[in-house]
VOPAGU-2260 file (C-alpha; in pm, 1 decimal, decimal comma):
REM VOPAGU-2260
SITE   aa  ch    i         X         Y         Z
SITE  UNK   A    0   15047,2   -8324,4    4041,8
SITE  UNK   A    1   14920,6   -8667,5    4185,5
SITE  UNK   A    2   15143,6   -8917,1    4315,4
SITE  UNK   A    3   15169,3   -9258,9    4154,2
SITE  UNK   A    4   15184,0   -9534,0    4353,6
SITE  UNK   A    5   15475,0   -9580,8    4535,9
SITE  UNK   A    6   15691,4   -9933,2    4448,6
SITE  UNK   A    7   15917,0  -10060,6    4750,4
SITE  UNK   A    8   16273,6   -9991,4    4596,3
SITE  UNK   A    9   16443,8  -10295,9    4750,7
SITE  UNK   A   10   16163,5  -10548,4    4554,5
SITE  UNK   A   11   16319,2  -10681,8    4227,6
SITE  UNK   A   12   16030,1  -10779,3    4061,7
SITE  UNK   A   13   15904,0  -10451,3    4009,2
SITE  UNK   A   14   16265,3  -10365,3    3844,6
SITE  UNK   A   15   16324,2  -10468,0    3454,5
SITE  UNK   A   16   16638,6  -10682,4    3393,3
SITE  UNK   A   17   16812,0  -10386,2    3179,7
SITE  UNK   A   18   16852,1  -10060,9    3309,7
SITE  UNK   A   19   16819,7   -9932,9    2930,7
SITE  UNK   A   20   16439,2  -10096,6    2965,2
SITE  UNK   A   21   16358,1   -9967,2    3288,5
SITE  UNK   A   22   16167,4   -9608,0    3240,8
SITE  UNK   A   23   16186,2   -9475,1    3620,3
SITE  UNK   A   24   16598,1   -9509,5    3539,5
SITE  UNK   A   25   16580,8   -9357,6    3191,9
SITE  UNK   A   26   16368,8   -9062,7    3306,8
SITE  UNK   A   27   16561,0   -9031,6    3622,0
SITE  UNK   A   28   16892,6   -9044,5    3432,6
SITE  UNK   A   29   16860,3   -8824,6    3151,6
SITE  UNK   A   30   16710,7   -8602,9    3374,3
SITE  UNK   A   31   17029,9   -8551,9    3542,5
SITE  UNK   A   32   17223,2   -8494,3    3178,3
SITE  UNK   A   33   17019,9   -8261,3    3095,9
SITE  UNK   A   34   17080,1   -8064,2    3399,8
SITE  UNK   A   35   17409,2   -8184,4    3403,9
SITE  UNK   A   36   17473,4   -7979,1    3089,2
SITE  UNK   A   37   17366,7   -7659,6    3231,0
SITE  UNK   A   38   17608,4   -7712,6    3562,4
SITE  UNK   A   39   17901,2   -7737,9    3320,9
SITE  UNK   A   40   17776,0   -7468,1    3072,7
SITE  UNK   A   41   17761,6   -7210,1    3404,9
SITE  UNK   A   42   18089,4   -7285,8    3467,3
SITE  UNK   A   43   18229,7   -7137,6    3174,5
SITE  UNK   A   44   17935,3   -6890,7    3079,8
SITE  UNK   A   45   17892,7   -6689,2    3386,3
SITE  UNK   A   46   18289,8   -6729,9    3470,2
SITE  UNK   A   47   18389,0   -6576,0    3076,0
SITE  UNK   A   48   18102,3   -6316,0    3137,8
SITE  UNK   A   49   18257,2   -6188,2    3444,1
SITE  UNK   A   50   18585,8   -6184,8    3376,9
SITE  UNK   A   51   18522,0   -5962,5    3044,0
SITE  UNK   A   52   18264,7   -5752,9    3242,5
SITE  UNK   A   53   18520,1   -5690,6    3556,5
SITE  UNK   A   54   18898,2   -5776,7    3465,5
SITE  UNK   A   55   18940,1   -5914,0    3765,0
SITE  UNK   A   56   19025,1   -6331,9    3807,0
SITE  UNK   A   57   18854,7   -6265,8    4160,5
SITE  UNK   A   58   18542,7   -6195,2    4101,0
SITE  UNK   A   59   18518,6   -6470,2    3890,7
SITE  UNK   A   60   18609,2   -6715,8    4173,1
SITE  UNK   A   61   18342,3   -6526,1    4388,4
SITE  UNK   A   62   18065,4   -6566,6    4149,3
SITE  UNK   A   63   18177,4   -6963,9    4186,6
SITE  UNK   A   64   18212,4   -6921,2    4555,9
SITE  UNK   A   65   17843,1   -6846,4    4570,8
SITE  UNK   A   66   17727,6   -7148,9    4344,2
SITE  UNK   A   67   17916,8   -7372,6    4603,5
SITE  UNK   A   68   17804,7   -7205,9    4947,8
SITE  UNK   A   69   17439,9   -7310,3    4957,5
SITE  UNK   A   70   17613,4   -7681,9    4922,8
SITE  UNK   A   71   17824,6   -7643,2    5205,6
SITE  UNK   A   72   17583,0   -7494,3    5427,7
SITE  UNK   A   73   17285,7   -7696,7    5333,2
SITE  UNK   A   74   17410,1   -8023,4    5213,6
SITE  UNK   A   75   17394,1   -8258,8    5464,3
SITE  UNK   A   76   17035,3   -8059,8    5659,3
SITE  UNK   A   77   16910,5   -8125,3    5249,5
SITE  UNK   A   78   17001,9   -8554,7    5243,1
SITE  UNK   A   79   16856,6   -8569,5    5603,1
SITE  UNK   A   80   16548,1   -8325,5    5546,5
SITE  UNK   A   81   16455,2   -8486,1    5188,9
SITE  UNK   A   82   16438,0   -8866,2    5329,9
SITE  UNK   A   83   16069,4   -8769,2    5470,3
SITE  UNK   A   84   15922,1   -8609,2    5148,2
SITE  UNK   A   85   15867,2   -8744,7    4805,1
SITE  UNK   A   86   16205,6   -8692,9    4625,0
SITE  UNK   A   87   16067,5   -8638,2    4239,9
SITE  UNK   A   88   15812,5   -8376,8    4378,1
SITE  UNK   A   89   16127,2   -8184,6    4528,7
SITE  UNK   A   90   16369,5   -8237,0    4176,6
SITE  UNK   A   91   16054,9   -8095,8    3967,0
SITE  UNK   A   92   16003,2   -7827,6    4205,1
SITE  UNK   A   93   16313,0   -7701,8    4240,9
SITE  UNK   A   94   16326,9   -7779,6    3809,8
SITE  UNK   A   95   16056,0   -7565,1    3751,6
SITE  UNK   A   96   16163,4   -7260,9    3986,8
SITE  UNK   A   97   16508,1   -7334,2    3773,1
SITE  UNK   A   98   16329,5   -7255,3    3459,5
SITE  UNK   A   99   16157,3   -6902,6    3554,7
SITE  UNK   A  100   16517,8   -6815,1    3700,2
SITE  UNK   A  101   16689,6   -6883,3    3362,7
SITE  UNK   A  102   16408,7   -6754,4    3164,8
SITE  UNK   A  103   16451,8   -6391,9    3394,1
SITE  UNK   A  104   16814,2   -6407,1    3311,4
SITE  UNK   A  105   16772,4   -6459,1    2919,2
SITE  UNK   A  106   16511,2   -6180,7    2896,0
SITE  UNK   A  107   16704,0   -5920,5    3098,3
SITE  UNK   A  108   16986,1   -6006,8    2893,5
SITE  UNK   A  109   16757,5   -5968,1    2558,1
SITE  UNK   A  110   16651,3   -5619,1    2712,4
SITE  UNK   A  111   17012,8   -5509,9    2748,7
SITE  UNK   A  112   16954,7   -5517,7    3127,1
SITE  UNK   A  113   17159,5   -5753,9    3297,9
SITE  UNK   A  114   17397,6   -5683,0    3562,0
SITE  UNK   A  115   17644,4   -5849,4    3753,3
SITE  UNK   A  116   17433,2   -5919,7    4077,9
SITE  UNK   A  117   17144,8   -6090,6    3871,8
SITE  UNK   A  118   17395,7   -6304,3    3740,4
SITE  UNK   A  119   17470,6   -6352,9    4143,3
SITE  UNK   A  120   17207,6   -6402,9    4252,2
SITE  UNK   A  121   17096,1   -6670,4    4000,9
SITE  UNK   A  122   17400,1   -6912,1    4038,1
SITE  UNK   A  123   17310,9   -6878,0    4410,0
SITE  UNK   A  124   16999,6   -7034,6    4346,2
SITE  UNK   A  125   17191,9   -7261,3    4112,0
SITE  UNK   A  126   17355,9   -7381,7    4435,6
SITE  UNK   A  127   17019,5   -7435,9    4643,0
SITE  UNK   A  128   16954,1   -7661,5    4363,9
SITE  UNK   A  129   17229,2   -7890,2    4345,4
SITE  UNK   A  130   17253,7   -7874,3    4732,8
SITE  UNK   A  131   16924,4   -8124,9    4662,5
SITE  UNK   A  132   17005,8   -8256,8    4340,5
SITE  UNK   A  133   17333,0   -8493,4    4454,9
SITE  UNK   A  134   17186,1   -8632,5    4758,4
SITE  UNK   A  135   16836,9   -8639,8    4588,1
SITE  UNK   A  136   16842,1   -8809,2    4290,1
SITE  UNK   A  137   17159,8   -9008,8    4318,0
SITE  UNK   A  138   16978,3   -9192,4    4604,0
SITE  UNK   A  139   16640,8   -9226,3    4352,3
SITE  UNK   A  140   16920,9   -9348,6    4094,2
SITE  UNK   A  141   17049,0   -9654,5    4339,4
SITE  UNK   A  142   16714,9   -9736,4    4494,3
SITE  UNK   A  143   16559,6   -9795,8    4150,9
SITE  UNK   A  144   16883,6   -9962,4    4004,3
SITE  UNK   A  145   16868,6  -10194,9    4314,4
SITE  UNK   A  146   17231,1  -10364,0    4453,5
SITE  UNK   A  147   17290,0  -10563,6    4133,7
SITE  UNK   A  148   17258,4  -10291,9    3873,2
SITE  UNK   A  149   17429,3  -10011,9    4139,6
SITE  UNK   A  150   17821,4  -10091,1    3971,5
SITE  UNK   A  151   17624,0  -10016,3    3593,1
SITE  UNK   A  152   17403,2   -9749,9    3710,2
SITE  UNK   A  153   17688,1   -9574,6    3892,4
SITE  UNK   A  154   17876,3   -9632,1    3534,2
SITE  UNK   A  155   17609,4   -9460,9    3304,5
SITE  UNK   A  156   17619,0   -9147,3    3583,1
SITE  UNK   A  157   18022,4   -9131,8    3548,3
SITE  UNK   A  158   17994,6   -9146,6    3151,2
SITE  UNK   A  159   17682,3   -8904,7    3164,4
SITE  UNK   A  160   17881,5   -8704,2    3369,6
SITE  UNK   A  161   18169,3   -8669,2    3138,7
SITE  UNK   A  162   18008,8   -8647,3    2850,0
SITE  UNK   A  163   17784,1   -8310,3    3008,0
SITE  UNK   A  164   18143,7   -8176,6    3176,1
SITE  UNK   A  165   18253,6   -8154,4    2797,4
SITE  UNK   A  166   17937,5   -8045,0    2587,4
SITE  UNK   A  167   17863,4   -7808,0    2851,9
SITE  UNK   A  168   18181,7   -7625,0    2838,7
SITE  UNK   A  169   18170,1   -7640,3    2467,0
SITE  UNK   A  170   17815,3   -7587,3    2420,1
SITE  UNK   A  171   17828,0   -7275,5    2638,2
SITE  UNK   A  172   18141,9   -7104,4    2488,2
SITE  UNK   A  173   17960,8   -7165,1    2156,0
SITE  UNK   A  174   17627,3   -7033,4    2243,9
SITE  UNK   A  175   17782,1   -6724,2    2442,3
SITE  UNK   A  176   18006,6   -6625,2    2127,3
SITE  UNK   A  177   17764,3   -6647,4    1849,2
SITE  UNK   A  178   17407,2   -6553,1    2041,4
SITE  UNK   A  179   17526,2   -6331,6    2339,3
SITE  UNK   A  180   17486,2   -6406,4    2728,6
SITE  UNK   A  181   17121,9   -6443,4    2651,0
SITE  UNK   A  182   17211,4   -6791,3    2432,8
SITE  UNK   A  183   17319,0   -7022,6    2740,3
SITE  UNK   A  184   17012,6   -6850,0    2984,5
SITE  UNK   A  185   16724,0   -6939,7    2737,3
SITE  UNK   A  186   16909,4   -7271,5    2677,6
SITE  UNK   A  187   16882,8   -7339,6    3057,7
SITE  UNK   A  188   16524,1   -7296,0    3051,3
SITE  UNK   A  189   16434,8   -7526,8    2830,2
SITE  UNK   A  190   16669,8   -7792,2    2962,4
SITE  UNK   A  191   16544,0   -7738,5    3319,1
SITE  UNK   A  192   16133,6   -7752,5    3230,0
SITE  UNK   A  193   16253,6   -8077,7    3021,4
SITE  UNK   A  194   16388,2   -8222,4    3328,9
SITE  UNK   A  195   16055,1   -8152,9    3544,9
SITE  UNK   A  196   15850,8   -8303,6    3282,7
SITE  UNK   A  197   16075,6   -8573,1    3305,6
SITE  UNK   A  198   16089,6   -8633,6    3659,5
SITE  UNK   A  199   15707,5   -8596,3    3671,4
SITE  UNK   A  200   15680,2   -8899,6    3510,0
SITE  UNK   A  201   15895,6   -9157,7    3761,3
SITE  UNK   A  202   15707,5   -9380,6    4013,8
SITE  UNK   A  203   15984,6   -9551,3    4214,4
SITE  UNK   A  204   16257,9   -9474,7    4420,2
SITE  UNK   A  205   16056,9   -9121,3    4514,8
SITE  UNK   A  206   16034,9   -9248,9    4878,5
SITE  UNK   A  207   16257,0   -9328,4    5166,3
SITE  UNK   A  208   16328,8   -9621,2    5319,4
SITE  UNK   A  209   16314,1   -9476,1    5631,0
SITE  UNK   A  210   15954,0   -9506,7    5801,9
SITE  UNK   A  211   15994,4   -9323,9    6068,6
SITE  UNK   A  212   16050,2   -8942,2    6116,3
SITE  UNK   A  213   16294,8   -8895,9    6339,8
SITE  UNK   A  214   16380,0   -8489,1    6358,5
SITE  UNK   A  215   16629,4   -8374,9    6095,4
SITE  UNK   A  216   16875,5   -8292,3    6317,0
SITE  UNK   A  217   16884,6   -8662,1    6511,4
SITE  UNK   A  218   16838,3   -8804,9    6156,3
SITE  UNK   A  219   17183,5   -8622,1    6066,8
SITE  UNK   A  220   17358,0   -8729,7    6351,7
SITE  UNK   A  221   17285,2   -9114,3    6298,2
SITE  UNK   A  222   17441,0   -9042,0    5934,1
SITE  UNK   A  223   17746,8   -8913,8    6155,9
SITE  UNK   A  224   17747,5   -9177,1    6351,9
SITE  UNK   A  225   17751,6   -9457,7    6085,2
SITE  UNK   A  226   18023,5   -9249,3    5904,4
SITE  UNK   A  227   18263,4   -9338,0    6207,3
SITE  UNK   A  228   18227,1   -9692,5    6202,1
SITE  UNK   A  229   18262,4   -9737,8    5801,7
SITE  UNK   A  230   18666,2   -9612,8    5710,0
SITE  UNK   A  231   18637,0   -9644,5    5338,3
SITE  UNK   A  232   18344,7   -9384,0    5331,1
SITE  UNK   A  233   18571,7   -9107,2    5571,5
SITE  UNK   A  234   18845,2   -9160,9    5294,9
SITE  UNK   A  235   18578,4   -9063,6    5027,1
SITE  UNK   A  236   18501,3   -8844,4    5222,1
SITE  UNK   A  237   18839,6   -8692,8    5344,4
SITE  UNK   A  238   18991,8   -8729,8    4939,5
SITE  UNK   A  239   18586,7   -8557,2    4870,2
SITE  UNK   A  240   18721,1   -8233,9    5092,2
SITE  UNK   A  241   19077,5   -8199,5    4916,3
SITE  UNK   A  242   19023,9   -8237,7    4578,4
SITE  UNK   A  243   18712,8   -7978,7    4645,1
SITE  UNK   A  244   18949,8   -7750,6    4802,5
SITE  UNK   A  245   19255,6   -7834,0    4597,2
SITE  UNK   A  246   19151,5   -7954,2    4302,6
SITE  UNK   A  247   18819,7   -7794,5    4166,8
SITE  UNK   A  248   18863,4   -7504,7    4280,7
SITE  UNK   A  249   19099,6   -7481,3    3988,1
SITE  UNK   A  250   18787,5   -7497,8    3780,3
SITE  UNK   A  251   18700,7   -7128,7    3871,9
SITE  UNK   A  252   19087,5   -7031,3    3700,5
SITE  UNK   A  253   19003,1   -7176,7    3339,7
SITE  UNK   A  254   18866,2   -6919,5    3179,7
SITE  UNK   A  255   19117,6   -6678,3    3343,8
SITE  UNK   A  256   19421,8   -6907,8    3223,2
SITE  UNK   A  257   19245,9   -6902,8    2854,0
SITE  UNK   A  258   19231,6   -6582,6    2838,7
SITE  UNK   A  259   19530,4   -6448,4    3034,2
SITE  UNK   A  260   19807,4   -6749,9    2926,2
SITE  UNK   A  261   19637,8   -6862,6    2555,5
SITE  UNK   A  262   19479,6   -6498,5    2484,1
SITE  UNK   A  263   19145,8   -6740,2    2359,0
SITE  UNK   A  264   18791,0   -6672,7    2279,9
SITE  UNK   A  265   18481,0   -6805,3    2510,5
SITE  UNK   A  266   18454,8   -7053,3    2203,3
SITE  UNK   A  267   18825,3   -7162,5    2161,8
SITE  UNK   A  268   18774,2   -7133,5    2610,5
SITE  UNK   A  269   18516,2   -7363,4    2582,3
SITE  UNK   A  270   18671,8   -7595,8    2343,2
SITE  UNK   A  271   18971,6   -7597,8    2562,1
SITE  UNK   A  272   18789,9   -7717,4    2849,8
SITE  UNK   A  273   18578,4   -8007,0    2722,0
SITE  UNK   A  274   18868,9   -8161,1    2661,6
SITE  UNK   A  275   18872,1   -8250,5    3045,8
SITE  UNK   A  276   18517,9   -8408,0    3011,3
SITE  UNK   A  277   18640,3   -8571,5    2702,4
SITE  UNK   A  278   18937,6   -8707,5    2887,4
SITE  UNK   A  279   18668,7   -8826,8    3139,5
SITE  UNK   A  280   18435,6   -8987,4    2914,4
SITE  UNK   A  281   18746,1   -9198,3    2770,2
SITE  UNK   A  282   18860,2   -9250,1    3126,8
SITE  UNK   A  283   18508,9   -9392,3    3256,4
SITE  UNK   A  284   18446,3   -9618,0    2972,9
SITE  UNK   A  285   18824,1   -9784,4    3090,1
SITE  UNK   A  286   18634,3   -9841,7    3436,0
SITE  UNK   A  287   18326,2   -9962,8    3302,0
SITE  UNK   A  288   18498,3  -10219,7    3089,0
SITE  UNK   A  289   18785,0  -10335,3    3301,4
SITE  UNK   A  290   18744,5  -10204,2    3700,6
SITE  UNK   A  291   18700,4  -10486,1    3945,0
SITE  UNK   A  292   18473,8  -10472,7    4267,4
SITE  UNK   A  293   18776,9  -10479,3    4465,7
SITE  UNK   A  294   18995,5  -10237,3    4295,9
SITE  UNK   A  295   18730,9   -9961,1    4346,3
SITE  UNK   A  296   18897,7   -9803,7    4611,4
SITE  UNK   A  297   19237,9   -9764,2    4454,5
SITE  UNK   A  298   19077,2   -9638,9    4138,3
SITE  UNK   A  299   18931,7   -9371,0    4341,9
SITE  UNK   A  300   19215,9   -9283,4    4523,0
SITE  UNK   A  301   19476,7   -9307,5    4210,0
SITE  UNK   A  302   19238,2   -9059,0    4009,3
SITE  UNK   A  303   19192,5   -8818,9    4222,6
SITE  UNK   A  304   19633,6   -8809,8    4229,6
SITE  UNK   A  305   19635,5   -8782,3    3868,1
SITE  UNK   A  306   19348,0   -8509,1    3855,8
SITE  UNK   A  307   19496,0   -8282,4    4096,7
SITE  UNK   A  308   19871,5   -8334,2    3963,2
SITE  UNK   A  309   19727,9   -8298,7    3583,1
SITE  UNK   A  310   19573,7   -7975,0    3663,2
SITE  UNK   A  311   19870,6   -7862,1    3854,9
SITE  UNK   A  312   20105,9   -7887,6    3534,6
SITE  UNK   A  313   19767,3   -7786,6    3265,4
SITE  UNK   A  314   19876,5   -7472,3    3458,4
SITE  UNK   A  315   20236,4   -7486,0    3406,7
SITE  UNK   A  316   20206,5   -7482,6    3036,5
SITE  UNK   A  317   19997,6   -7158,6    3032,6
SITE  UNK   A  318   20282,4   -6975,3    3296,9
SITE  UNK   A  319   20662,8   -7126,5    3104,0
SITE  UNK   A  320   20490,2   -7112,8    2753,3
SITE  UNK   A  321   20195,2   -6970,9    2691,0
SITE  UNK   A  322   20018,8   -7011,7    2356,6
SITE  UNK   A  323   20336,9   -7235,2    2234,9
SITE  UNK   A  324   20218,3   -7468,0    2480,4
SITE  UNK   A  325   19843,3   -7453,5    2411,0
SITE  UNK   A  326   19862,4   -7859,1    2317,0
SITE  UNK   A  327   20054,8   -7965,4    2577,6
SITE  UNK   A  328   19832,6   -7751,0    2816,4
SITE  UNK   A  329   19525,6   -7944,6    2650,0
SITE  UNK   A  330   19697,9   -8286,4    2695,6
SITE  UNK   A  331   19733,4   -8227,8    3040,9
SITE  UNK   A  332   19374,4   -8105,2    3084,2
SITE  UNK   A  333   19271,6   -8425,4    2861,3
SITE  UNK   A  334   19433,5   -8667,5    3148,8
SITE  UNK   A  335   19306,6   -8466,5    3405,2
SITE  UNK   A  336   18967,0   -8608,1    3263,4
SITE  UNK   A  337   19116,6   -8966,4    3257,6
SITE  UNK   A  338   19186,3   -8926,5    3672,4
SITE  UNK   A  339   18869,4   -8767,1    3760,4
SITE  UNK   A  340   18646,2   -9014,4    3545,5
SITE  UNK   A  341   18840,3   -9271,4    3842,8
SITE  UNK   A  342   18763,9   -9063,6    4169,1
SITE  UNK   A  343   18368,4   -8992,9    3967,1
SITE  UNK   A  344   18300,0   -9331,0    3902,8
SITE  UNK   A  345   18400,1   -9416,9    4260,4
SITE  UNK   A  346   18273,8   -9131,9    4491,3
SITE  UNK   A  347   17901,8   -9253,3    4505,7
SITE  UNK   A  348   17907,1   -9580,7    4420,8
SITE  UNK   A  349   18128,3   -9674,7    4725,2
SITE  UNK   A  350   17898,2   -9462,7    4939,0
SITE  UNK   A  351   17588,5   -9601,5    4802,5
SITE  UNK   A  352   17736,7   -9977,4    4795,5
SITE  UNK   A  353   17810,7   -9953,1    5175,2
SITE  UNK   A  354   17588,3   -9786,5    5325,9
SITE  UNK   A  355   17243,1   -9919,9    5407,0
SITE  UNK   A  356   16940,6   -9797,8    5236,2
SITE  UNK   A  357   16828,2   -9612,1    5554,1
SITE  UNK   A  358   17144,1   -9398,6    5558,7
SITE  UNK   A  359   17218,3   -9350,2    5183,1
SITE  UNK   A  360   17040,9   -9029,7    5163,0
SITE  UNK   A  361   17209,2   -8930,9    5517,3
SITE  UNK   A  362   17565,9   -8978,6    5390,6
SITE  UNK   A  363   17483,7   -8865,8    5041,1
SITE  UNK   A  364   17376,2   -8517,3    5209,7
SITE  UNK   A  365   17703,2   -8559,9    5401,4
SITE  UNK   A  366   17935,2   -8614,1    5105,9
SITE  UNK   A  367   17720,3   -8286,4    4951,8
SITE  UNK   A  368   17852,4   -8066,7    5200,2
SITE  UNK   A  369   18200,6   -8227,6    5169,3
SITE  UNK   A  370   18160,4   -8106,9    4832,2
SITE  UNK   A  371   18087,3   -7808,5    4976,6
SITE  UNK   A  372   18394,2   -7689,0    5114,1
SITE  UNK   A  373   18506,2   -7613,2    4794,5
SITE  UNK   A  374   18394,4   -7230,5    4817,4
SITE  UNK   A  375   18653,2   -7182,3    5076,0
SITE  UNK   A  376   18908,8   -7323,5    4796,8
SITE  UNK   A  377   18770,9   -7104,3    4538,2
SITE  UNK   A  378   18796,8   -6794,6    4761,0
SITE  UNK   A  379   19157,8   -6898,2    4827,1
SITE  UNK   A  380   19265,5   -6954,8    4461,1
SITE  UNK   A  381   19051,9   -6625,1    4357,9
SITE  UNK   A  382   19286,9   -6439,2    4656,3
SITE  UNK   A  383   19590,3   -6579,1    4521,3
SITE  UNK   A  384   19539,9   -6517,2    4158,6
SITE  UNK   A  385   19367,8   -6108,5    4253,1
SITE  UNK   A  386   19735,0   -6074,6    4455,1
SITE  UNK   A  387   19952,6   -6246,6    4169,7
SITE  UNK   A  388   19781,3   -6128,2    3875,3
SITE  UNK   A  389   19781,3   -6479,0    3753,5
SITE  UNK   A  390   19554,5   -6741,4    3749,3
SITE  UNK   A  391   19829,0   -6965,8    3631,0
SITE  UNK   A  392   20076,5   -6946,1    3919,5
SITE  UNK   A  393   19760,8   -6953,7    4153,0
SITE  UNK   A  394   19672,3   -7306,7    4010,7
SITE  UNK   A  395   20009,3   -7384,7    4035,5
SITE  UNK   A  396   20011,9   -7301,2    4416,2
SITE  UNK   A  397   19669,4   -7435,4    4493,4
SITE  UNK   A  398   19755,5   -7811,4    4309,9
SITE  UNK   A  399   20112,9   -7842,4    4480,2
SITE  UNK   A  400   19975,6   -7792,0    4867,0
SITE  UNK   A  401   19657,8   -8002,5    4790,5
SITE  UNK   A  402   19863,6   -8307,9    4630,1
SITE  UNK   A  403   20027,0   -8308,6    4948,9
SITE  UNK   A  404   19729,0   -8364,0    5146,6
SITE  UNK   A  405   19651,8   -8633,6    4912,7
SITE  UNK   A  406   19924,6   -8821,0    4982,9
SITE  UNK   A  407   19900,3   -8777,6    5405,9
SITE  UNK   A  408   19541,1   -8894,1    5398,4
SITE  UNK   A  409   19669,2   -9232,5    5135,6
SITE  UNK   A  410   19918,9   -9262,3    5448,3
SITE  UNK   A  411   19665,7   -9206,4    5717,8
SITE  UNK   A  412   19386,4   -9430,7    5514,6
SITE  UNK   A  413   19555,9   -9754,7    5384,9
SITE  UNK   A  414   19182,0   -9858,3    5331,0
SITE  UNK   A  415   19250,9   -9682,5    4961,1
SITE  UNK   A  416   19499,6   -9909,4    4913,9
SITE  UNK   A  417   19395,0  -10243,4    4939,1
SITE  UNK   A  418   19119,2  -10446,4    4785,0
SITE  UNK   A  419   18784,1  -10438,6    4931,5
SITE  UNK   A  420   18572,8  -10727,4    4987,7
């Protein structure tokens, strides 16, 4: 593949007035839906698989401990690394090595051959990929968007983002029930070489800012060092690391709470979980329509509250009623959509809005390894529901202590609270 000619990202004249009528965003953006679908789909695919296959509501939080380590570990080295190489060659490679991984999965599966540690070892390579993907092309989103289309663009990701958080989890308990394991795999595939072709196609925003190449490791530590000075990105940041560790960890327990507290199928699992995404979607067209520039903050803050609280008492339904509660479970996972579409909307466009273009990519990688820490959550929660026998009370546990340290770090960062100029 040849690279096209590479645009500066900070001209507007090479930028159409609409984002709708600007190809390098449309390719770069559906892109990310497409893929998007798949993150949500593994989720509840490989989580259902492996708690029918085992029994056991730890090993599903290990299999989504090893999705999240390669984040953790590699994050911020993959924003600092990426900023000297052309960003849409990495997506499409990584795409394309995506594709034969799926494609491995859905024919062992067809041949009656899967096992558990091919399952492994795949969403660990699912976790290589997104340790690239959020630093990656969210930075390729806000250079070609430019500062006065960043508050839309960062809109259309939230909504995307919803939207792919529900059909995923629908779309995958579908596909598992009625065509087997081997349904979601071969589905990945195609979505994944889609999103290559896709991202083959883009011509700006595939380059740094940055000119020079200072060595990956110096590169990160400037990121660190702007990070100090700028408070409102360490309380993105700091809320990033609890609701990772408090919050979506959770996310690991659904299928375990479906199937232990509502007795469900992987279809009536996945239906039960897009509600969150639908919640979302609902919640992020709110922001789009009504947030102000100086209320971003607060938003952030006040839906990352309601998302960890919501899950918290989702939980509670399943453990004091189980299946007599199944709606009120669902209305609580429906709100929990409503908070997070607040903290999603928020998260990287207050990053990308105050950091420079020469450090986007640096704190992006940072806030990908704050994102991260969630494995160390997910083992938790998987320990605590293995020792309990219940994923329920182990949600229960997990939201209580992690709504705590959401309210210490609104105390310790009053930034959250006010309005921003």
């Amino acid at each position: 593949m040849t690279d096209a000619p590479a645009l500066a990202p900070s001209d507007p004249a090479t930028r159409p007035p609409s984002l709708i009528a600007d190809p390098d965003f449309m390719r770069t953006w559906i892109a990310g839906g497409l893929v998007g679908v798949m993150r949500w789909m593994d989720v509840i695919v490989v989580g259902y698989y492996t708690f029918q296959v085992t029994g056991r509501a730890e090993a599903v939080s290990y299999m989504l401990f090893l999705r999240m380590l390669p984040m953790f570990l590699l994050g911020a080295f993959c924003g600092a690394w990426s900023e000297r190489l052309d960003r849409r060659v990495i997506l499409v490679s990584l795409l394309l090595l995506m594709t034969i991984m799926y494609s491995s999965l859905a024919v062992l599966a067809m041949r009656d051959s899967l096992e558990l540690w091919h399952v492994a070892v795949g969403v660990t390579y699912s976790g290589v990929f997104w340790s690239f993907e959020l630093p990656v092309r969210r930075t390729m989103i806000g250079d070609i968007s430019g500062p006065a289309r960043l508050p839309r663009a960062m809109g259309l990701e939230s909504a995307t983002n919803s939207i792919t958080r529900a059909s995923g989890a629908f779309l995958g308990g579908a596909l598992l029930q009625f065509a087997g394991i081997q349904g979601p795999f071969a589905f990945g595939a195609f979505v994944c070489f889609l999103g290559a072709f896709l991202l083959a196609g883009v011509r700006r925003g595939a380059r740094s800012e940055s000119t020079g190449r200072e060595p990956v490791f110096a590169s990160l530590m400037t990121g660190f060092r702007f990070i100090q000075k700028e408070r409102v990105i360490q309380a993105v940041l700091v809320i990033t690391i609890v609701l990772n560790l408090f919050g979506f960890a959770c996310v690991s327990m659904l299928p375990v709470v479906g199937v232990q507290s509502f007795s469900m199928t992987a279809l009536e699992t996945g239906a039960l979980t897009s509600l969150e995404g639908l919640g979302a979607l609902c919640g992020a067209s709110l922001v789009a329509g009504f947030a102000k520039p100086a209320q971003l903050a607060r938003i952030f803050a006040i839906g990352a509250g309601i998302y960890i609280a919501c899950m918290g008492l989702f939980a509670a339904m399943g453990l004091l009623g189980g299946v007599s509660l199944i709606y009120a479970a669902g209305a609580f996972l429906f709100i929990a959509g409503f908070g997070l579409s607040g903290f999603g909307s928020m998260q990287s466009g207050l990053i990308l809005s105050r950091a420079p273009g020469n450090m986007r990519v640096r704190v992006m990688g940072v806030l990908a390894m704050c994102i991260g820490c969630g494995p160390i959550g997910i083992l938790n929660i998987g320990w605590i529901a293995g020792t309990l026998d219940s994923g329920a009370t182990a949600v229960i546990i997990v939201t209580g202590i992690g709504f705590s340290f959401f309210l210490l770090t609104n105390i310790f960062y009053p930034e959250l609270r006010r309005r921003l100029t």
